[in-house]
KOLROVEX-619231 format. One record per residue (C-alpha): residue in one letter; x, y, z. Coordinates in steps of 0.1 Angstrom, whole numbers, plus 2048, in hexadecimal, padded with zeros to 3 digits. Layout:
<sites>
AXYZ/...
</sites>
This chain:
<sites>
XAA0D9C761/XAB5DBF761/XAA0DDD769/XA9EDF874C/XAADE18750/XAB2E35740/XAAFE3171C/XAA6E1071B/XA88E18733/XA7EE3371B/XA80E1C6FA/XA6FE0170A/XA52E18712/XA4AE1F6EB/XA4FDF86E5/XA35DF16FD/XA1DE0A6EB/XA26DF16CD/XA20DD46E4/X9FEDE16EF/X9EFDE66CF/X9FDDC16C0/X9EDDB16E5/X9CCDC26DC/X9D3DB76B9/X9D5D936BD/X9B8D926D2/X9A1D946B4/X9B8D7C69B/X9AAD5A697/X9C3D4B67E/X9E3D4367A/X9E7D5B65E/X9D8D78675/X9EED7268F/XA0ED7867C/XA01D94668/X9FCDA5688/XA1CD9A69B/XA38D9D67E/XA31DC066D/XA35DD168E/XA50DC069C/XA61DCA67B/XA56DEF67C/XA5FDEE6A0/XA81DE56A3/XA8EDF467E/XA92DD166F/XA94DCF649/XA7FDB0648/XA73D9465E/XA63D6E65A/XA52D54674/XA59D32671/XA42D1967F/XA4BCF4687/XA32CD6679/XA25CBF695/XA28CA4680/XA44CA466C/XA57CC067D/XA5FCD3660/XA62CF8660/XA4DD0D64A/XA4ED32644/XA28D3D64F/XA2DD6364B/XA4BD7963C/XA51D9D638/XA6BDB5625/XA7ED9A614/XA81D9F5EE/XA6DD855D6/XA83D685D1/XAA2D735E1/XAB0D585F3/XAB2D5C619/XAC6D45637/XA9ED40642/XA8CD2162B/XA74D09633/XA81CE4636/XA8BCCF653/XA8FCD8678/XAAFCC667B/XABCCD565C/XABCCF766C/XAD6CF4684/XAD1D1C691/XAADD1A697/XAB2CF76A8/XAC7D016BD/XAB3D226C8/XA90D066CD/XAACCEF6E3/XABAD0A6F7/XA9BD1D6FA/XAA5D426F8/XAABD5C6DD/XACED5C6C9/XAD6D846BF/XAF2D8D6A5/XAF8DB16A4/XB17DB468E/XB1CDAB66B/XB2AD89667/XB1DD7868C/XB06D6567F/XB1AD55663/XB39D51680/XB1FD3F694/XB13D2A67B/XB2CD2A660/XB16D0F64A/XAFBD2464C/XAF7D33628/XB0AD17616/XAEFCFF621/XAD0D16618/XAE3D295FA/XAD7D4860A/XAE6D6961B/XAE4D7263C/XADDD9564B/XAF3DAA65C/XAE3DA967D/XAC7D8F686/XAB4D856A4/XAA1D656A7/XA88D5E6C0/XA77D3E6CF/XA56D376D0/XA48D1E6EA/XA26D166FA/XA27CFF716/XA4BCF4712/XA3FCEA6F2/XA52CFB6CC/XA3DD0E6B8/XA5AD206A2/XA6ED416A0/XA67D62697/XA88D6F686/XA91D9C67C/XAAAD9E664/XAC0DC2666/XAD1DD0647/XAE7DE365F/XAFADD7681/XAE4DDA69C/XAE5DDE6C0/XACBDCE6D5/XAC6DDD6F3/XAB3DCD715/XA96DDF709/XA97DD26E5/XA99DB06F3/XA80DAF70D/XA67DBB6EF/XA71DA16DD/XA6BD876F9/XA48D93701/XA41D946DD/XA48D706D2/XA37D656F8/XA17D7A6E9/XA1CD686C7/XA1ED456D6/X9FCD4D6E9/X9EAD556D0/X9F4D3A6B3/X9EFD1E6D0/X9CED356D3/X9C2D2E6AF/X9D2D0C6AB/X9BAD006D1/X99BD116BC/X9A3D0369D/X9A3CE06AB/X988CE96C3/X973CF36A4/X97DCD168F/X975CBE6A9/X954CCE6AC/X94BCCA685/X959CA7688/X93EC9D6A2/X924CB268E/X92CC9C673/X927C7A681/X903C83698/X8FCC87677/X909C69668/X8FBC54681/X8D9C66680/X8DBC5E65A/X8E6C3D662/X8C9C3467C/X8B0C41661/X8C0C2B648/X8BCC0C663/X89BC1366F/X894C13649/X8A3BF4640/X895BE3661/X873BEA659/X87EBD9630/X88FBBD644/X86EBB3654/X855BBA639/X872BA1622/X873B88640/X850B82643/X849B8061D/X863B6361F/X85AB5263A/X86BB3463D/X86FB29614/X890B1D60C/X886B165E5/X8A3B325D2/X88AB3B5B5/X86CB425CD/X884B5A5E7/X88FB6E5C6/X871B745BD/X867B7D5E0/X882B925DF/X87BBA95C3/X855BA65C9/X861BBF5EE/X878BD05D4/X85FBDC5BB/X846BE35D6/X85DC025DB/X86EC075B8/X848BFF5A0/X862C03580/X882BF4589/X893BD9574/X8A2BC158D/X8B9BA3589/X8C8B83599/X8E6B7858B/X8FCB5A58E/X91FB52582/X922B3D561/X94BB39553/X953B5F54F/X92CB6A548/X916B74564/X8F6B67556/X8D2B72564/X8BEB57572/X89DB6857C/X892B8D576/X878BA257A/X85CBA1563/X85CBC5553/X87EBBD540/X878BBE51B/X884BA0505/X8A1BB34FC/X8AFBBE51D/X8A4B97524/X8BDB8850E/X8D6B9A514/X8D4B9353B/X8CFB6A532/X8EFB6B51B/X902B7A538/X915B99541/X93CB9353F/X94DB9B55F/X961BBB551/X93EBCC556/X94ABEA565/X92DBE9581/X934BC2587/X957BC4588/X952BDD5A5/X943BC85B6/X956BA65B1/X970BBA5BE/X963BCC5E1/X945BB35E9/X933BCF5F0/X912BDF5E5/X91BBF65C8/X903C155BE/X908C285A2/X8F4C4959A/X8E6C5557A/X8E2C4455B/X908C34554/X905C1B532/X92EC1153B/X928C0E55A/X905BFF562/X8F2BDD55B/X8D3BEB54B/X8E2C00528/X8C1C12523/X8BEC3551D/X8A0C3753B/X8B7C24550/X8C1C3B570/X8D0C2E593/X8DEC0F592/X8E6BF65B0/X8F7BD35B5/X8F5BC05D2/X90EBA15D6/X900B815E6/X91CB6E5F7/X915B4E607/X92FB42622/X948B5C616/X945B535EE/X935B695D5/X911B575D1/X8FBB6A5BA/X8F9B925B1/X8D9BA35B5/X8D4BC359E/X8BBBE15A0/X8B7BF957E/X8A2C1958A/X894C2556A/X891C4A56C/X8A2C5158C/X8C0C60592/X8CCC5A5B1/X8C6C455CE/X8BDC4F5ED/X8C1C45611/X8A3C36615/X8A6C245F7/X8C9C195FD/X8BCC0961E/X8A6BF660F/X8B2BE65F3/X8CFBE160C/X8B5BCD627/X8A5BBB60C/X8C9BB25FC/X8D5BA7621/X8AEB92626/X8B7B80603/X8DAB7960B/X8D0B6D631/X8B8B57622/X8D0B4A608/X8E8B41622/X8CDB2D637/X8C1B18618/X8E9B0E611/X8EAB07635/X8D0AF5632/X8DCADE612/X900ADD61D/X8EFACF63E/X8DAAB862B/X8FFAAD618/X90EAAC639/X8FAA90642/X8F9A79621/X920A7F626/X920A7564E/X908A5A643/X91DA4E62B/X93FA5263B/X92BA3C658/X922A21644/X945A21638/X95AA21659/X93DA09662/X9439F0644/X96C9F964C/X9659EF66E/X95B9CC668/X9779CA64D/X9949D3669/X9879BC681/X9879A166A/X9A89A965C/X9B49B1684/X9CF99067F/X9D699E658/X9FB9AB64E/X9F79A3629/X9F09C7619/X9E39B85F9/X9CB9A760F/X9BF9CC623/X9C09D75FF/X9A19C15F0/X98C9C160E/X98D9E660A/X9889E75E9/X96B9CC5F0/X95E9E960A/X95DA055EF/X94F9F45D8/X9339EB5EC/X927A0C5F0/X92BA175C9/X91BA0D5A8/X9279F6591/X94E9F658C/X96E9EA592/X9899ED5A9/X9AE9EA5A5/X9D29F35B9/X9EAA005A0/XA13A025AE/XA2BA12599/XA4C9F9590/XA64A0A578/XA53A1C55F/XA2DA0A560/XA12A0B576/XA069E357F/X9E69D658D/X9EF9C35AE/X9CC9C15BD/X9A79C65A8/X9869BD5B0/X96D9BE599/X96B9B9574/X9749D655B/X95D9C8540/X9779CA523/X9909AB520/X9AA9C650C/X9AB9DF528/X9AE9C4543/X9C99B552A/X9D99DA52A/X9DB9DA552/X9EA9BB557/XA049C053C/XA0B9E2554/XA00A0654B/XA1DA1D53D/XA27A35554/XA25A55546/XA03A4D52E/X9F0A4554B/X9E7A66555/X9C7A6056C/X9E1A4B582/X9FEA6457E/X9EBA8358A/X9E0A715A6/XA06A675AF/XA13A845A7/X9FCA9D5BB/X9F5A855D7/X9D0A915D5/X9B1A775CC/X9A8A7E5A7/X981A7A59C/X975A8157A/X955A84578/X954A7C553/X972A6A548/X988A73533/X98EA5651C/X9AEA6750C/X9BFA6E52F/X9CEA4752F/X9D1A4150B/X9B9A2750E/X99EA344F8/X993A134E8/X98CA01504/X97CA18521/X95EA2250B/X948A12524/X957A27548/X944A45552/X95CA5156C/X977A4957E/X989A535A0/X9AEA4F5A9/X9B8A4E5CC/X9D9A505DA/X9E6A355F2/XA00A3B611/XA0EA2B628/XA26A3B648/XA1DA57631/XA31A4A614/XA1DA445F5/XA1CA215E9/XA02A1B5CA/X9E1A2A5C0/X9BFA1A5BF/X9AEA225A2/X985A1F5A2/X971A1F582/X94FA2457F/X932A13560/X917A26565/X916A4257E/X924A6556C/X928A7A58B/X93DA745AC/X925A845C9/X92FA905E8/X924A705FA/X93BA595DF/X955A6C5E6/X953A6B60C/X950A4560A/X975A455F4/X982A5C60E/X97AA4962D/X983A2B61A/X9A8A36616/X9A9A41637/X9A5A23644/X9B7A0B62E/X9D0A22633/X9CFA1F65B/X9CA9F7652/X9EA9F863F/X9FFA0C659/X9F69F6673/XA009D665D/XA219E7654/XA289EC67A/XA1F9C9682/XA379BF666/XA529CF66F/XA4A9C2693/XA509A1687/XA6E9A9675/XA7F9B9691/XA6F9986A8/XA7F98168F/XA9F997688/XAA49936AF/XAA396F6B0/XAB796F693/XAD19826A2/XACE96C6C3/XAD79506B3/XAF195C69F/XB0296A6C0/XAFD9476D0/XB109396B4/XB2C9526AC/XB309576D2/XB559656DC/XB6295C6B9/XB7F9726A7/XB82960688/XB7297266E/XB71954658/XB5D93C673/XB4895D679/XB4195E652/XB3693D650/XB2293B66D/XB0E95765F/XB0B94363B/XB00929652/XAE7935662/XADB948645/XAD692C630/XAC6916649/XAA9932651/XAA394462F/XAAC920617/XAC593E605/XAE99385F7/XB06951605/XB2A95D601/XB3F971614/XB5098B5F7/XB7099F601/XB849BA5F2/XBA29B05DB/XBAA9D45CD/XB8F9D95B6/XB7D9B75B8/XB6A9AA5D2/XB729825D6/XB5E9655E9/XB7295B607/XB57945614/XB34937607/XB1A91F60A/XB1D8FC607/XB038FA5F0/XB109165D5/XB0E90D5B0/XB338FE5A7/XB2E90C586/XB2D92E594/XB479295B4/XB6593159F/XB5A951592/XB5195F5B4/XB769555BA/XB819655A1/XB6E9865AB/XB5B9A159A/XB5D9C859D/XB3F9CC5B4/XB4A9F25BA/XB39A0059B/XB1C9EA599/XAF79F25A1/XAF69E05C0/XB169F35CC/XAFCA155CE/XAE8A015E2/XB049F35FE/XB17A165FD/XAF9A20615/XB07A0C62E/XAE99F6634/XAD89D9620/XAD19D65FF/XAB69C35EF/XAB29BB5CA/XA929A65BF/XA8E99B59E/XAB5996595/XAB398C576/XAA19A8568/XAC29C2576/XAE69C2569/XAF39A0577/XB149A1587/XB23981579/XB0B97255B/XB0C94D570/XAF896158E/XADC95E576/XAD393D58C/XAC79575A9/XAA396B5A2/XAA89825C2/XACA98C5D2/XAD39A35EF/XAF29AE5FE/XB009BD623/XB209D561F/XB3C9D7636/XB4F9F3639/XB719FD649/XB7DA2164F/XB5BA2C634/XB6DA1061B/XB589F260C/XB6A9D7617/XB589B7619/XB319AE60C/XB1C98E61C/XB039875FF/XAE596B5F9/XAD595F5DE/XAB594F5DB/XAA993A5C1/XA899335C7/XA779555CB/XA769755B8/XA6F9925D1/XA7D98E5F6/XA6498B616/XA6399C632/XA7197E648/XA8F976633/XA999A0630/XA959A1659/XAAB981661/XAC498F645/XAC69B0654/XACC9A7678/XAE798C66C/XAF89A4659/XAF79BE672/XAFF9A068B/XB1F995673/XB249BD674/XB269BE698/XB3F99E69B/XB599A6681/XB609C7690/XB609B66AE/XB7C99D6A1/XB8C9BC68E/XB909CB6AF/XB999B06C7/XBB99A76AD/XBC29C66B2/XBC09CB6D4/XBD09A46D5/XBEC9B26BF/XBF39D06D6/XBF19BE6F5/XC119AA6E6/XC259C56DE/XC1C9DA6FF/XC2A9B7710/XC489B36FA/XC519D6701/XC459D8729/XC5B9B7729/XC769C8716/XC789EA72B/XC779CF74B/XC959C1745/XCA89DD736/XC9F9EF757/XCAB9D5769/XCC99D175D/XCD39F6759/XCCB9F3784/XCDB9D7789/XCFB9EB76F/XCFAA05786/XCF69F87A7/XD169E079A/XD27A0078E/XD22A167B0/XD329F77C4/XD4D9F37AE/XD55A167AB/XD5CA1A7CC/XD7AA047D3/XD91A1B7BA/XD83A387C8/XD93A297EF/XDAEA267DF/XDB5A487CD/XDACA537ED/XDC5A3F804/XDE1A427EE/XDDDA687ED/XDE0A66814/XE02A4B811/XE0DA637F8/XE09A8280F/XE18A6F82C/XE37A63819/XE3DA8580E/XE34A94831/XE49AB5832/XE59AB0809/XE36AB57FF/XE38AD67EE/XE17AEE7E7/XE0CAE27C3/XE0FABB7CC/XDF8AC87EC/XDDFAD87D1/XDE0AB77BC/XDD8A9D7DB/XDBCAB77E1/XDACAB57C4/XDB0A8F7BF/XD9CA927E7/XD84AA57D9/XD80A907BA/XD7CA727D0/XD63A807E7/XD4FA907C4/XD4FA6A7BA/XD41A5F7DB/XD23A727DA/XD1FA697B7/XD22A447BB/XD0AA497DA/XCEEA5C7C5/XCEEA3E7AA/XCEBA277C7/XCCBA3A7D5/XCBEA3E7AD/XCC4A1A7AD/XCB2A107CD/XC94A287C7/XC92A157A8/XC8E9F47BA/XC7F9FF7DA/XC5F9EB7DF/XC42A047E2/XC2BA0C801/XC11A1B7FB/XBFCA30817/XBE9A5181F/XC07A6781A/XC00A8F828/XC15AA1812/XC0FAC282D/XC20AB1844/XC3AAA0831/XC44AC3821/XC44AD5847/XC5CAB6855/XC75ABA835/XC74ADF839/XC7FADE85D/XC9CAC7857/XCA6ADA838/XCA4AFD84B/XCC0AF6863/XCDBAFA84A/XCCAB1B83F/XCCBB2F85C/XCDFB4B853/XCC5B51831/XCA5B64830/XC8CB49823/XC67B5181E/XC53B32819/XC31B38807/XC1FB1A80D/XBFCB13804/XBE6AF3815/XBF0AD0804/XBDCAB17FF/XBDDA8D80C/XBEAA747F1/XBEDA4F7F2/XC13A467EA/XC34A3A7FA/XC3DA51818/XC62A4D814/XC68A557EE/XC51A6F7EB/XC66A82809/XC84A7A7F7/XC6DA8D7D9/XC66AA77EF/XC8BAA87FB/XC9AAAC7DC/XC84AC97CD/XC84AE17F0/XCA8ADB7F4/XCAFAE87CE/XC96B017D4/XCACB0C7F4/XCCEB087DD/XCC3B1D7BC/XCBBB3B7D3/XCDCB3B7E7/XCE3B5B7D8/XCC2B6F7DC/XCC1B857F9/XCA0B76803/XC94B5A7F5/XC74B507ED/XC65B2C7EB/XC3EB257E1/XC31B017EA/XC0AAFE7DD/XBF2AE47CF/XBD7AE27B1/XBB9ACC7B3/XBB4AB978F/XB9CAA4784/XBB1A82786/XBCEA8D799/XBE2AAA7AC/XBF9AC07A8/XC16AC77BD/XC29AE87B7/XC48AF77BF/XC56B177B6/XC73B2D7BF/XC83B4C7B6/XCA9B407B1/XCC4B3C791/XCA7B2D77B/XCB2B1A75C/XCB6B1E73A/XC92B1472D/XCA1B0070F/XCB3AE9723/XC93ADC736/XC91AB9726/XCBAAB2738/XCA9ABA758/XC9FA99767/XCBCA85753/XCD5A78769/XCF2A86771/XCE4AA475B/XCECACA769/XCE5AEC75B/XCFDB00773/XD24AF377B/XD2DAE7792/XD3FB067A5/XD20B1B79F/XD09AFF7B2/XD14ADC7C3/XD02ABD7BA/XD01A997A8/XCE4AA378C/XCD3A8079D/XCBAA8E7B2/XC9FA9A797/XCA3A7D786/XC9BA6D7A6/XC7DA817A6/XC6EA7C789/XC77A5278A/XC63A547AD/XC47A6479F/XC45A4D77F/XC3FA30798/XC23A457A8/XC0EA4C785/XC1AA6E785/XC31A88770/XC48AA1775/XC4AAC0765/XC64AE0768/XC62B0675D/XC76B20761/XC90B3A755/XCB2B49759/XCAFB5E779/XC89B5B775/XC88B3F792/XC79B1B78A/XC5BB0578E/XC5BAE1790/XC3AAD279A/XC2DAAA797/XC0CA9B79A/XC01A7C7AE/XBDEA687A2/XBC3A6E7BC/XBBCA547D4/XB95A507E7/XB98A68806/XB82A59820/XB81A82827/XB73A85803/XB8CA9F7F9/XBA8AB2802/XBB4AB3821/XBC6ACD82D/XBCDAC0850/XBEFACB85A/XBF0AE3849/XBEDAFD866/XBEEB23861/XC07B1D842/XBE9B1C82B/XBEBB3B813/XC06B5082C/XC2DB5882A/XC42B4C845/XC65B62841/XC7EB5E85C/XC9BB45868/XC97B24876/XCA7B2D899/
</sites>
């Protein structure tokens, strides 16, 4: 800090007068209010300020609020309002840098924070200093002067200012640590004496606890505790009017009281108090004891004018609202704490001993029900062990009917299933004492009327009544004589399958144990009924299996779908005694192609004829691709009327690319409703026939493209052959005319000797080089030709060292060039040594040619591991080629540069890629005009006894440049 001289020195001296007197000040303040009123009017006075504020920042919410202002007028608007600390962007930034912000000319402030008075609405002054306020790092606020004139604040000024809002800080951290200190102190005062209250209370209701425990003893009779109960409650209150209470509908209705009650008060308590009580409600509502003080008619139980404090105690037994026990103080006011502890022991006695006597009778019903659910799984037991070999569920079904009906009183029995819109009896035991309503079961129970069935079904939870309700079924003239009935639901896999129904002659209530016994009952049939379905279905799949043995026997390696088709109508009729026909798709009717022997001949010729199967019922049932099995035919839409004959049909679907093409269906004529046997065997052949007729589908077609992949290898064979055997012919007989153009030119230049004049010369050199063109022309169609009918011989070929050896040979006619030859290491492939060199030949020494004219050129040799195969590469940095001319490359005699730009035959990468066609490879080219080229191939992969690539001989050429000439 600067030392003060001179005049500052002197007008610091008379500000720390100031700051004496506000330091002795503060020592005495004990609020937050004191503080400022001694800190800000001085401060004010001190410096000349026209007015001044402190702001002070919320812990909580840390929002500023003005706790002390001075000089401004009465609801003038100033730059300095209460609201959020991040809305005041000036005094957050003086809290975040932690320092004072002065403005001593007019118009600083607002230049600093131009936003200022737009965002509060207010002006500011003309000069203004702000000042932090902190105590231990932490923001308390900011004191803030406002000057109507500019003002100069001098080192003086500002060191009074510092000390000040340090003093200020002290002492409201001061008062805020004894404020707390002082809370906290209260606080504690508060709860020694809560908790000496609340000891007194508990020693209190301790001593009632006993004195109610012993009077009760051990009795679990409910009248004799009650009266127990107030017996220890008027011992304390002589003229209280007590009350227990139990719930009746929407009435709470007194069921004992004590004996003072006047016949009045008496009746009203019997008839019941409704629920909206204002007292009762309160406590249906918390579960908690409720007092009330003073006489309240509304609001109390007892409306008497001598009525006082009230009280009413809730009795819950395991959770649930039990009973409500209520005290009427007649004459007394309030309650005190002794009293409240007693009537709350005595409440908490009655409501322990309530809990033990239900204990006590839901044990006693816990019993009967274990007894009963014993005797049941007992009398189940010896029912599953005699059924152990039993599949037949009708069968399970009467034993356990047989079981339940052991155990009840007189009744009956039955096993309702629901079949189109009625409910029918398939299993009853017992009689139902009324020939009409055993006539109106049989005939089948409408589906909707029966309602004691159909709540049952639809809620998948057992039904009792009690008392039966002789409209529920529509059945009310004859089931006058049932008392009650239960409906049970029945599952199997978990899949609902009927409903046994019990009805009862005599006894009028269902008890606990009855219900047990239905319960375990159900259970058990039900595990019975699981395990029969799971031995069914073993024997299905066991019989579905031989079934489909067989069949395979017979059908063996046959193709023909019509021998298939009848060996499945075969076999089907000689194991199920059924009729079948093979239907296929004509357009939009389905016709028989093949059928039993035994098929009606009056109905043969419309299955000919065909029907539109598509849009019939039994269409919904193949479209899900699996079979379909209709019982009772001729109670559905039939087909064709003569099908009449059959009374169950089923059909298996075929399908092609997701189209119906072809249905195998039976008939029987002797049963109704189809077994499980006949449904197994017809599934696995159909799925068997399924199996094979793909199987035929497929094998035509693979038949009928093996013949045209021979007519056409067969074709390409000798077309080959004889384009060789063209060309071979052609190269031999080419040459003779060639000799000869060749030796006459030389008898011609003879002849002539010294007569031969310049532009004859020219012409005999020409027809030379012509001759000698055609030469190496007719000698590349002669190599094309051989490699085409060279045998091949295949070996371990390293392609590291074939590539070194045809580099060194090629090298020699190079040795005036600056080559750099980038090659990387190259695997060992099986394939014939001396093409793939002439391969290798023919790509390095066009790789050498295209870059004639670079001043160094530069050839890349490199492999890539595939999954099947590899790939060779090589790329160079000469003439290129124009990209869309790629497909000419390998074509014979085909060139992308003339001849006087490049020699060659255009034979050599069609030599290439013919070489590599006979290896199982391809070749493939890339490139662009004076952008180089890449041709690369791939050869299959052979078994390395290395187990990989091996890059022996590949020496120190592996990944490096070698640049010079071969010398």
């Amino acid at each position: 800090m600067p030392s003060l001289l001179g005049s500052d020195l002197e007008s610091f001296a008379s500000l720390a007068e100031n700051l004496q007197e506000i330091t002795e000040a503060l020592a005495a303040t004990s609020t937050e209010r004191q503080v400022i009123e001694v800190v800000l009017p001085p401060a004010v006075k001190a410096l000349g300020a026209v007015a001044g504020a402190v702001l002070l920042i919320n812990r909580t919410d840390q929002r500023l609020k003005i706790a002390g202002s001075q000089g401004y007028a009465g609801g003038a608007p100033t730059v300095w309002q209460e609201g959020s600390l991040e809305d005041h962007v000036l005094i957050a930034d003086i809290l975040r840098r932690e320092e004072a912000l002065y403005f001593e000319s007019a118009g600083a402030l607002k230049a600093a924070y131009p936003e200022l008075e737009s965002r509060t609405g207010g002006l500011a002054a003309i000069a203004n200093a702000t000042l932090p306020m902190f105590l231990d790092h932490r923001p308390l606020g900011v004191i803030v002067l406002d000057f109507k004139e500019p003002h100069h604040f001098p080192q003086a000024e500002r060191r009074f200012l510092r000390i000040l809002s340090a003093q200020c800080a002290l002492a409201l951290g001061r008062v805020e640590a004894t404020g707390t200190l002082e809370a906290r102190v209260e606080d504690r005062t508060r709860q020694l004496l809560e908790q000496a209250r609340q000891l007194e209370e508990e020693r209190q209701a301790q001593a009632a606890f006993v004195t109610f425990t012993e009077a009760v003893g051990s009795e679990t009779a409910l009248p004799i505790l009650i009266r127990q109960a107030m017996s220890v409650l008027q011992g304390r209150f002589p003229r209280a009017s007590i009350g227990y209470y139990e719930e009746e509908g929407n009435l709470w209705r007194a069921r004992v009281w004590s004996d003072d009650l006047h016949p009045q008060k008496v009746a009203l308590v019997s008839a019941g108090l409704p629920r909206e009580t204002p007292l009762i409600a309160e406590v249906l509502q918390t579960r908690q004891l409720v007092f009330t003080e003073a006489w309240d008619a509304q609001r109390g139980v007892d409306s008497s004018k001598e009525s006082g404090a009230s009280a009413v105690y809730p009795l819950l037994v395991n959770g649930a609202l039990h009973a409500l026990l209520t005290v009427d103080l007649r004459n007394t006011a309030t309650w005190s704490t002794a009293d409240r502890a007693l009537l709350r022991a005595v409440g908490r006695g009655l409501n322990l001993a309530l809990e033990r006597t239900e204990t006590a009778r839901q044990l006693m019903l816990q019993n009967a029900e274990l007894q009963a659910r014993t005797r049941a799984l007992e009398a189940f037991a010896n029912l599953t062990r005699d059924l152990a070999l039993t599949t037949d569920p009708l069968l399970l079904i009467r034993r356990a009917q047989e079981v339940a009906m052991s155990m009840l009183s007189d009744g009956s029995a039955m096993y309702f299933v629901l079949e189109g819109e009625r409910w029918y009896s398939r299993m009853q035991h017992g009689s139902v004492h009324s020939p009409e309503l055993q006539a109106a079961v049989d005939a089948g129970l409408p589906y909707a009327q029966a309602k004691s069935l159909l709540i049952s079904w639809t809620s998948g939870q057992p039904y009792f009544q009690d008392v039966y309700n002789r409209d529920n079924d529509q059945l009310v003239s004859t089931v006058d004589h049932i008392a009650a009935t239960a409906n049970l639901p029945l599952r199997v896999e978990g899949k609902l399958i009927g409903v046994l129904a019990f009805v009862l002659f005599n006894q009028r209530i269902w008890s606990t144990v009855d219900r047990v016994v239905l319960d375990t009952v159900v259970q058990s049939l039900e595990l019975a009924l699981d395990r029969a379905a799971k031995a069914r279905r073993l024997d299905e799949e066991r019989t579905a299996l031989a079934a489909f043995t067989r069949f395979a026997e017979l059908v063996g390696s046959e193709t023909d779908v019509q021998a298939l088709v009848r060996q499945a109508i075969t076999l089907l009729h000689e194991t199920c005694d059924v009729e079948a026909a093979h239907f296929e798709r004509d357009g939009d009717l389905f016709r028989a192609t093949v059928w039993s022997a035994s098929a009606d001949p009056a109905l043969l010729p419309f299955l000919q004829q065909g029907f539109p199967l598509q849009n019939s019922g039994i269409a919904q049932l193949l479209r899900q691709n699996t079979a379909a099995y209709i019982d009772h035919w001729n109670d559905t839409g039939l087909l064709i009327q003569e099908s009449g004959i059959y009374q169950a049909v089923a059909g298996y679907p075929y399908f092609v690319d997701g189209t119906l093409e072809s249905v195998l269906m039976i008939g029987s004529t002797t049963s109704e409703v189809w077994n499980d046997r006949i449904k197994g065997i017809f599934r696995a052949v159909g799925r068997s026939l399924d199996l094979a007729l793909d199987r035929a589908r497929q094998t035509r077609v693979v038949i009928a493209q093996r013949d045209m992949l021979d007519a056409r290898t067969r074709s390409l064979s000798a077309a080959n052959e004889e384009l060789e055997a063209f060309a071979y012919s052609v190269s031999h007989d080419l040459r003779t005319p060639v000799r000869h153009m060749t030796s006459f030119g030389n008898l011609l230049r003879k002849t002539l000797d010294d007569r031969l004049d310049e532009k004859s010369a020219r012409y005999l050199s020409i027809i030379d080089q012509a001759a000698v063109r055609m030469n190496t022309l007719i000698d590349a169609m002669l190599d094309l030709s051989r490699t085409s009918r060279h045998t091949l011989s295949f070996q371990w070929v390293d392609l590291n060292m074939l590539v070194m050896a045809v580099r060194a040979t090629l090298e020699l006619d190079v040795t005036e060039r600056q080559v750099v030859w980038v090659m990387g290491p190259l695997p060992r492939v099986m394939g014939d040594q001396g093409l793939l060199r002439q391969v290798v030949e023919n790509l390095l020494s066009n790789a050498l040619k295209y870059t004639a004219r670079k001043a160094e050129a530069r050839i890349e040799i490199w492999a890539e591991d595939g999954p099947h195969d590899w790939r060779v590469y090589v790329r160079d940095n000469g003439a290129g080629f124009d990209a869309r001319y790629t497909h000419k490359l390998f074509g014979v005699f085909q060139r992308l540069h003339r001849h006087d730009e490049f020699e060659g035959t255009g034979v050599g990468l069609a030599n290439v890629r013919r070489v590599i066609a006979r290896h199982g490879g391809t070749v493939t080219a890339q490139g662009g005009l004076e952008q180089g080229a890449t041709f690369s191939f791939t050869l299959p992969k052979g078994e390395l006894a290395e187990g990989g690539v091996d890059l022996k001989g590949a020496g120190d050429q592996g990944g490096n440049a070698d640049t010079g000439r071969v010398r």
